[in-house]
C-alpha positions in Angstrom: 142.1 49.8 42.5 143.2 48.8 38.9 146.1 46.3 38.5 149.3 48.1 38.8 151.4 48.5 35.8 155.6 48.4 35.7 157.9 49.9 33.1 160.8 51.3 32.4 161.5 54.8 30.7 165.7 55.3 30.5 166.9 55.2 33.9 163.5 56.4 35.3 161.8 54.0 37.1 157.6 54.8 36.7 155.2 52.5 38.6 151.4 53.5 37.5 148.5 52.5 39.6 144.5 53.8 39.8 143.4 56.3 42.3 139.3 57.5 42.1 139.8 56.3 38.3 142.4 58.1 38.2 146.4 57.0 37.3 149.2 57.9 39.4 152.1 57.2 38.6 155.9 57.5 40.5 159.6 59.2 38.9 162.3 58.8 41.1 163.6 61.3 39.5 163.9 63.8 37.0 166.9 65.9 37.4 170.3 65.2 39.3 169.8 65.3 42.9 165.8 66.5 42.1 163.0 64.8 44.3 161.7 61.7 43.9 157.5 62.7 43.4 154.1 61.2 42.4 152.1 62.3 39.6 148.4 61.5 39.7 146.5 61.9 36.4 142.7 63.2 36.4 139.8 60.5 35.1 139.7 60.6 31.7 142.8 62.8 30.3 144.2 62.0 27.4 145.9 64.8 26.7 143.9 66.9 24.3 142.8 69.4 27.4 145.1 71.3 29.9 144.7 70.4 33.2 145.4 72.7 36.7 148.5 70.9 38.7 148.5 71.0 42.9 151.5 70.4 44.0 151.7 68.8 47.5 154.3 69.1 50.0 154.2 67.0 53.2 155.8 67.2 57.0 158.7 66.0 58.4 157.0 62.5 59.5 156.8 61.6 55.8 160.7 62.4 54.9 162.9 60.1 53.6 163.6 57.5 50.7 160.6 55.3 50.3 158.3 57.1 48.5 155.4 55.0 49.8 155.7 57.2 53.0 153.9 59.8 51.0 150.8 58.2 50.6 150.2 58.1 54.6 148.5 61.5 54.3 147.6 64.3 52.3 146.1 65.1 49.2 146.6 61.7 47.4 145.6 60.3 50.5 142.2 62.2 49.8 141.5 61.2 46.3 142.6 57.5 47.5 139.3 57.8 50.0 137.1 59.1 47.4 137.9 62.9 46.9 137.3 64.3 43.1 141.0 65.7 41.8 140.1 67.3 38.2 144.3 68.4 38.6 147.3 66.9 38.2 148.9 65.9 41.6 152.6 66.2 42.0 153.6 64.7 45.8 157.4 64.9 45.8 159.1 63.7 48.5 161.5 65.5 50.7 165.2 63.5 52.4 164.5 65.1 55.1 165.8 69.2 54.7 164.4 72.4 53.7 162.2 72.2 50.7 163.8 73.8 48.0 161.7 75.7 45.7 164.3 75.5 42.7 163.7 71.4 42.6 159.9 72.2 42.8 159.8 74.2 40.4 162.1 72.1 38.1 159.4 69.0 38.6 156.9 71.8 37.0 159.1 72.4 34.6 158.9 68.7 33.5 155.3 68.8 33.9 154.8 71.6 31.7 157.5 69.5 28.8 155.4 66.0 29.3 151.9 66.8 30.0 149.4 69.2 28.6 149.3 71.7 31.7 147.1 74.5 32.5 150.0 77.0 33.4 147.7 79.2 34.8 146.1 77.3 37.8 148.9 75.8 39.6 148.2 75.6 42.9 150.4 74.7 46.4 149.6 73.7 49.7 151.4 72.0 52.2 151.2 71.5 56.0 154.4 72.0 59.1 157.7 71.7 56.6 155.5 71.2 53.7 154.1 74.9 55.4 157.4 76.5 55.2 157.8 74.6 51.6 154.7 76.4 50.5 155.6 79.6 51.7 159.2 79.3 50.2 157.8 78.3 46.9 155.0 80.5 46.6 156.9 83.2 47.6 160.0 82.8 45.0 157.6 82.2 42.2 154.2 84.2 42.7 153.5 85.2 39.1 153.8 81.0 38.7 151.2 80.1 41.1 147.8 80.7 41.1 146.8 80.7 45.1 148.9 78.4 48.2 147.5 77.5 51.2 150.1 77.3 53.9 149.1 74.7 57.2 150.6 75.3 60.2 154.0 76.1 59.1 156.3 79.2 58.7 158.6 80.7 56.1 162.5 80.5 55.3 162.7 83.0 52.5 164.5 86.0 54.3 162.4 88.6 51.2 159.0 87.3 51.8 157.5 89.8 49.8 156.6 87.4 47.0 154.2 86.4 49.3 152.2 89.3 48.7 152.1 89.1 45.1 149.3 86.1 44.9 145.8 84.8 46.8 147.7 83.5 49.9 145.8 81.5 53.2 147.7 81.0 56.2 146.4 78.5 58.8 147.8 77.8 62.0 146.3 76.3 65.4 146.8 78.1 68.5 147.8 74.8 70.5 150.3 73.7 68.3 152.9 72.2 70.4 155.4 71.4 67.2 155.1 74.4 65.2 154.6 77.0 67.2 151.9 79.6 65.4 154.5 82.6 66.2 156.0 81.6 62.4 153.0 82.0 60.7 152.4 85.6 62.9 155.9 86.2 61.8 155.1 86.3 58.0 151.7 87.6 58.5 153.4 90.9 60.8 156.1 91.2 58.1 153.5 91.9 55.0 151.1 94.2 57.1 153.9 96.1 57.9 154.9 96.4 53.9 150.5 96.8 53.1 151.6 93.7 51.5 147.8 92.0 52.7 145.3 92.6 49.8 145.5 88.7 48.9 146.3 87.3 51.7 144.2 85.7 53.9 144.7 83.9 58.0 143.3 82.2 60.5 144.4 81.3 63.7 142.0 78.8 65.0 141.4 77.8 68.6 142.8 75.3 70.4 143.7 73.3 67.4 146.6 70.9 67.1 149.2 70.5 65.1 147.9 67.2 63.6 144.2 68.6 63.6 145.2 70.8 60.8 145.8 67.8 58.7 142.5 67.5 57.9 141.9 70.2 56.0 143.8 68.2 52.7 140.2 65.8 53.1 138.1 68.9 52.9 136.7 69.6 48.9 136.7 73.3 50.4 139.9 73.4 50.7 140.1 72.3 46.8 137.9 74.5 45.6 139.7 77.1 47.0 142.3 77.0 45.4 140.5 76.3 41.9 138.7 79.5 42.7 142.0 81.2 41.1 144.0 81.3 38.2 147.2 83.7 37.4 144.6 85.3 34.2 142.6 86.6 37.1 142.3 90.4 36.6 144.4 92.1 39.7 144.2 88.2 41.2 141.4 88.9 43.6 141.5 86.2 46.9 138.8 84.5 47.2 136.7 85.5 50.4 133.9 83.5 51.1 134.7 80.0 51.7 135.9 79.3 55.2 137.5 76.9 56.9 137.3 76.5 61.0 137.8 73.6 64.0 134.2 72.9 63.2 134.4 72.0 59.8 137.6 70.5 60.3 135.8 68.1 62.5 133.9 67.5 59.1 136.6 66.8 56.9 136.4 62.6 57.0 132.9 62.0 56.9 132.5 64.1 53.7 134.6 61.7 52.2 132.7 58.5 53.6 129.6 60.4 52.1 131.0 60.3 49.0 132.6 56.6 48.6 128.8 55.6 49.9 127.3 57.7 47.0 129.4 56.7 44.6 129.3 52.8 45.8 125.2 53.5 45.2 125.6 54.6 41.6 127.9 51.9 40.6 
């Protein structure tokens, strides 16, 4: 990891440090009362290409006011192990209530005003409250985001049909003891009954935790994905073939030691 570098911009406090070559940098803020977040910057941008975002939103464990907290798990988590992000990564950080999909979307806003952004492949995923985050979001702004996965979480929106209106994967575990997988049925019942399911995918997988499902952010399945789609898609088609099960789940950390000792060989 590169040294880490401290400034000041106005009142917003930006700490910049190297992930998988990488910067990422933190904003506490950029809107009254918005969310603190994390913005990781792909190798080599320089801001003559537009890049995809992926927007992370995490569990209860990780709420609060120390935005180190966010970095225990999760996508930045990944790339910090070895995982190749050609995206943008916002990780915002919740207090510790229901995300709020206006605050999210006002942190895109920002991106779009600051960065060169590819506004067509911005992607969400998020696991238990970051779950019902992804859902909320997604949901609110479908013709903004190009395809959410949803881990083990449930949905707050009381008009879910958004949901139906982009490439949507729901995965819950059928042992999970903190989220029960009845709120992810819940949504998935709801858009059946409205024919709302021609992008929308599910899997219930067996015997699976609630933790378990954590993995799935160290999976480059999982990334690609959601890079599979973009909002220019004609009749945004979901992407069908790449799966993801307890047994490759089980798969998801030593992919990433793979990589490290591949990349530790060509250096």
């Amino acid at each position: 990891m590169k040294r880490l570098l401290l400034t000041i911009l106005s009142v917003i406090a930006i700490t910049a440090s190297c992930f998988a070559e990488g910067v990422m940098k933190t904003h506490e803020r950029i809107a009254d009362n918005g969310y603190p977040f994390w913005i990781y910057t792909p190798d080599g941008y320089d801001g003559s290409q537009a890049q995809p975002i992926v927007v992370f939103l995490h569990g209860r464990s990780l709420c609060g006011h120390n935005l180190n907290q966010v970095l225990r798990y999760g996508t930045l988590d990944a790339i910090k192990k070895g995982m190749n992000m050609p995206a943008f990564v916002i990780a915002p950080q919740n207090p510790g209530e229901a995300w709020k999909p206006s605050k999210l979307m006002d942190i895109i806003e920002w991106m779009e005003a600051n960065y060169k952004v590819d506004a067509s492949r911005i992607y969400v995923l998020g696991m238990s409250l970051g779950g019902y985050g992804t859902m909320d979001f997604a949901g609110t702004y479908p013709d903004k985001i190009a395809a959410a996965m949803a881990l083990c979480g449930g949905c707050y929106l009381k008009d879910q049909t958004g949901l139906g209106g982009l490439p949507f994967w729901i995965i819950h575990g059928t042992a999970d003891a903190a989220v029960g997988i009845g709120e992810s049925k819940k949504v998935v019942a709801g858009l059946q009954a409205k024919n709302l399911t021609s992008r929308l995918r599910f899997d219930w997988l067996p015997g699976a935790s609630h933790g378990a499902l954590a993995r799935a952010f160290y999976l480059k399945d999982t990334y690609d994905w959601l890079f599979a789609h973009s909002l220019n898609d004609e009749g945004r088609p979901v992407e069908e073939y790449i799966s993801i099960d307890n047994a490759i789940l089980q798969m998801a950390y030593g992919e990433l030691r793979e990589l490290r000792n591949l990349v530790g060989e060509e250096d």
